[in-house]
N, C-alpha and C positions, 0 to 999 in steps of 0.2 A: 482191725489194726492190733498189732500183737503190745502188749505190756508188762514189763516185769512187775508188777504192783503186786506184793507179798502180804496178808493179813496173817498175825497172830494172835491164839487166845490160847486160855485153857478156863476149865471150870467144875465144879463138884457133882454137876447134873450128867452124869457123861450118856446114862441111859436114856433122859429123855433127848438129847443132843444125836445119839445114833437113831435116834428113831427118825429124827426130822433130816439128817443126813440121806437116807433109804426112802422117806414117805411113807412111815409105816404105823401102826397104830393114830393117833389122832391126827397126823401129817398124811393119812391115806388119800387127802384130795390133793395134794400137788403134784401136780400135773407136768413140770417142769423137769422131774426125775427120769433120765432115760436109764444111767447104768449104776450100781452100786456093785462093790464087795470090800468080804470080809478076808485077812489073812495074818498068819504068825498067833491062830488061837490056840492055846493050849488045850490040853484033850477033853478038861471037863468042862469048856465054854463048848456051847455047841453054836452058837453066832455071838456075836459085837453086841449084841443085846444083853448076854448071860455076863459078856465078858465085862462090861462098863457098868452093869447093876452091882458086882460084884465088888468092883474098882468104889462106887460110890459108897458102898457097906463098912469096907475096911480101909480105906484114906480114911474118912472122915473120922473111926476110932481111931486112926496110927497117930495124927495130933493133931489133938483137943480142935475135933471137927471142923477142921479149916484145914482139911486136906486137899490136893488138886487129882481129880479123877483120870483125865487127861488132855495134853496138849492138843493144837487143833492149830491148821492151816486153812486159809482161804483164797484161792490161787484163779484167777484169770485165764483161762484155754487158748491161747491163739488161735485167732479166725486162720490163719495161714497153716494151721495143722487137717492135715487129709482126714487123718481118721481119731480124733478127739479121744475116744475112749481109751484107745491105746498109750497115745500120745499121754492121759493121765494116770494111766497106773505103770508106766516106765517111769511119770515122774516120784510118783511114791513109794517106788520099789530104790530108787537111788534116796528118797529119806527116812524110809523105814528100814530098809535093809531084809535082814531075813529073822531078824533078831524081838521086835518091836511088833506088838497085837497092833493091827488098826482097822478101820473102814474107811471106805474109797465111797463117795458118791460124786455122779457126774449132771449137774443141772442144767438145761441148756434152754434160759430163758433168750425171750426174742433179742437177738443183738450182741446177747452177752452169756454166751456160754463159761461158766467156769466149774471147780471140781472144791469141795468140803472135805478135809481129812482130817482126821483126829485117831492120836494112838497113845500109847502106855509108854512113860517115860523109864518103865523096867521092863526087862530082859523077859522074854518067855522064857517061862522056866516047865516044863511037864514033870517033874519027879517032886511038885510040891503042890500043897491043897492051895484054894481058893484064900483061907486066910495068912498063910505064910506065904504067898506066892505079891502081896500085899505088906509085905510086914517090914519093917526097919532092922538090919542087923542080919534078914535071912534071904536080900533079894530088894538089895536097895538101887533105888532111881541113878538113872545117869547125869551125872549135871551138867554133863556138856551140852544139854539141853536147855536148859537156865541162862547157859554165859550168849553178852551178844554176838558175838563170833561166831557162834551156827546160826544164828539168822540172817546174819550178811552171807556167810557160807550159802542157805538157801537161794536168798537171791542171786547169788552169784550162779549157783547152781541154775537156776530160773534162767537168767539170763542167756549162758551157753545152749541152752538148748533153744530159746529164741531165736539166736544167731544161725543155725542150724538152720533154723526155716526163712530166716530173712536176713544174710550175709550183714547186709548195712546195718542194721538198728543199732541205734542210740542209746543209751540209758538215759530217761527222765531222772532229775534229781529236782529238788523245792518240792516236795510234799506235804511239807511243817516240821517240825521241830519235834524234838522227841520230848519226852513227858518226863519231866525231872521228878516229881513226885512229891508229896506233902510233908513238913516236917514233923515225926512224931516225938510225944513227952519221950517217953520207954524204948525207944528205940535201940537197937543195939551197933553196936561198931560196926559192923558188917555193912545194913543197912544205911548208916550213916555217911559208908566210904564210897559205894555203889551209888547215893545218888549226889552226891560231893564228883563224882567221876562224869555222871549223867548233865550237872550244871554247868560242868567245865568245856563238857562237849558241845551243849547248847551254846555259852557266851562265847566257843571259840568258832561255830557255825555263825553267829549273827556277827561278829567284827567281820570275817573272810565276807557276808553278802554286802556291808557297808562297802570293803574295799574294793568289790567287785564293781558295784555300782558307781562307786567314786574313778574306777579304771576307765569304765565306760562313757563316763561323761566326757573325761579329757581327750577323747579319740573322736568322741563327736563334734567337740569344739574345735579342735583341730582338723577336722577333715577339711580337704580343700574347697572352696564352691566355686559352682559352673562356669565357665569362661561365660565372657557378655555377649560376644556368638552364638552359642550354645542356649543360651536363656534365649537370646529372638528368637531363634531356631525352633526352639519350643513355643513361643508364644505364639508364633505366624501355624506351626502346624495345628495347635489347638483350633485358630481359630478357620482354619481349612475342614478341619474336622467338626464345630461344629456350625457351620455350614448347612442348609436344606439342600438334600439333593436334588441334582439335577434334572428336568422332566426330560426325555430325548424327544428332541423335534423330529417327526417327519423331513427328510429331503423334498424342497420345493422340483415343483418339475418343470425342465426345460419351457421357456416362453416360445411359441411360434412368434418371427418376426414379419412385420411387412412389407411386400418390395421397396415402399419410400423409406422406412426406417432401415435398412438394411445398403438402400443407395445412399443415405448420410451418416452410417456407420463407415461407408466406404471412402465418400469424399473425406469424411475426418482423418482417415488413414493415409489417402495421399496428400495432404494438405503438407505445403511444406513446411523446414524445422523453423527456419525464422520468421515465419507469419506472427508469433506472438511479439517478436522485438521491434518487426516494423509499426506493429499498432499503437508501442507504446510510444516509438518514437514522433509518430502525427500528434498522440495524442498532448507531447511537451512543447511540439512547435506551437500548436494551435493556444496552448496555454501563453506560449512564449506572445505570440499576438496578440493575444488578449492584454496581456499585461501594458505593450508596448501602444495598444489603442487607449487604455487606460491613461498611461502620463501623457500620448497626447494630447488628450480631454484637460486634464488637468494643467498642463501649459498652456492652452490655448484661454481657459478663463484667467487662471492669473495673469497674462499677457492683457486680456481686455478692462481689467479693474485695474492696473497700473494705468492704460490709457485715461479712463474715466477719470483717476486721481489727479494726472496731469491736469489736464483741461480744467478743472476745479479749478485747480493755485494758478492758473492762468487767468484768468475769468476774473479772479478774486485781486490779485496784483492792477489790472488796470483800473478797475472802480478805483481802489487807493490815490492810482496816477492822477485820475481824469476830477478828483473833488475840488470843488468849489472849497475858497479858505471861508473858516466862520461858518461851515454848515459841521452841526454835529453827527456825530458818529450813530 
């Protein structure tokens, strides 16, 4: 996957830095080095070795040894480029120019092929020695290499030819914050306005991610949610899905039938349609007789205890009649 991710340095070691660029003297076992070069040396460098030992000799006298030997890039290779090596020295021929000494190495570790370049922030010059060719006043540094603006310039540079190989791509942005820098006692004006510009840019990056974030919440709160349809919908399909599959049965095979079950599969067929209404109607008469032998039963004894009662209060009235007076009760 292609990336615009741009690394910059620079530093005072430049000749041991081309060595490990190339693999060469004590970086002779990395293995990871497929292609290196050198170009834009002047006549009496005979490689990026001579050239950047030389760089570190006369920086560090030009002032009071805290000179910078040279800049350096650390550039990602798109997996989507055919032929990588190419692909890296077009791209350092568009930031070197034809003008600027450097070296080109291309490392292509497992996964992550990318390419190391470091060059002189002054002009080849061939009609001056090794130490004016170094010097302030006779063959001085470009600062358009200092200001941020060539380094976005870079990535932007980076980028276009990205697109090249992968029409769509995105720019990643949030990679961290840039590096405001420390306050110093002695500092000078310059120093002082540069990282006054650098703070300004950080705290107006962290308000814009607050309001970014704060954008984003209000569009989530507000989204709409799912119609109550929509939610069973989902719920019934979950639980269809998860579900044990199905074993698939075998098809049962046709039963042979027997002539007698085959003669009352028959006679059920021609049987006619109201055979079931006539049944149920026997079956409400027969009820209906029952019921109506029932209250006879039940007329018939209450009819014979009313006689019994009778006969009692009859029986009982003539003793009354028939008493002798002066016999007691």
């Amino acid at each position: 996957m292609a990336t615009d991710f741009v690394q910059a340095s620079n530093g005072r070691n430049g000749k041991n830095h081309s060595a490990y660029i190339a693999g060469e003297g004590r970086y002779a076992d990395k293995n990871e080095v497929i292609f290196f070069e050198d170009g834009n040396l002047p006549k009496w460098a005979k490689s990026a070795v001579d050239f950047f030992a030389a760089a570190d000799k006369h920086e560090a006298q030009a002032k009071s040894k805290k000179g910078r030997s040279y800049r350096g890039l650390m550039i990602p290779i798109p997996h989507e480029a055919p032929d990588k090596v190419q692909w890296s020295r077009d791209f350092t021929r568009e930031v070197c120019g034809t003008d600027h000494a450097f070296r080109l190495g291309v490392h292509a570790l497992e996964g992550n092929p990318h390419l190391h370049l470091m060059f002189s922030e002054r002009k080849t010059r061939h009609d001056l020695s090794p130490q004016d060719h170094f010097a302030r006043g006779k063959n001085n540094k470009v600062r358009e290499f200092t200001k941020d603006t060539w380094l976005e310039g870079v990535k932007n540079r980076m980028l276009e030819k990205i697109r090249k190989l992968v029409p769509g791509y995105v720019r990643k942005f949030g990679r961290g914050e840039e590096k405001i820098g420390p306050k110093l006692k002695n500092a000078g004006a310059s120093y002082e306005a540069a990282r006054a510009a650098r703070e300004a840019r950080v705290f107006k990056l962290r308000e814009d991610k607050k309001a970014l974030a704060s954008v984003i919440c209000e569009i989530e709160r507000f989204k709409p949610e799912k119609p109550i349809a929509e939610k069973k919908r989902g719920r019934a399909l979950d639980r269809i899905l998860s579900r044990p599959a199905l074993v698939p049965v075998r098809p049962m095979q046709k039963q042979r039938l027997t002539e007698q079950q085959k003669l009352m599969i028959a006679r059920s067929q021609k049987a006619p349609a109201f055979a079931a209404s006539n049944v149920l109607e026997r079956i409400a008469k027969r009820r209906e007789k029952e019921k109506a032998a029932k209250f006879a039963a039940i007329e018939r004894e209450r009819s014979e205890t009313d006689c019994e009662m009778d006969e009692g209060m009859e029986a009982r009235d003539m003793t009354r009649k028939f008493r002798p007076r002066g016999m007691s009760r």
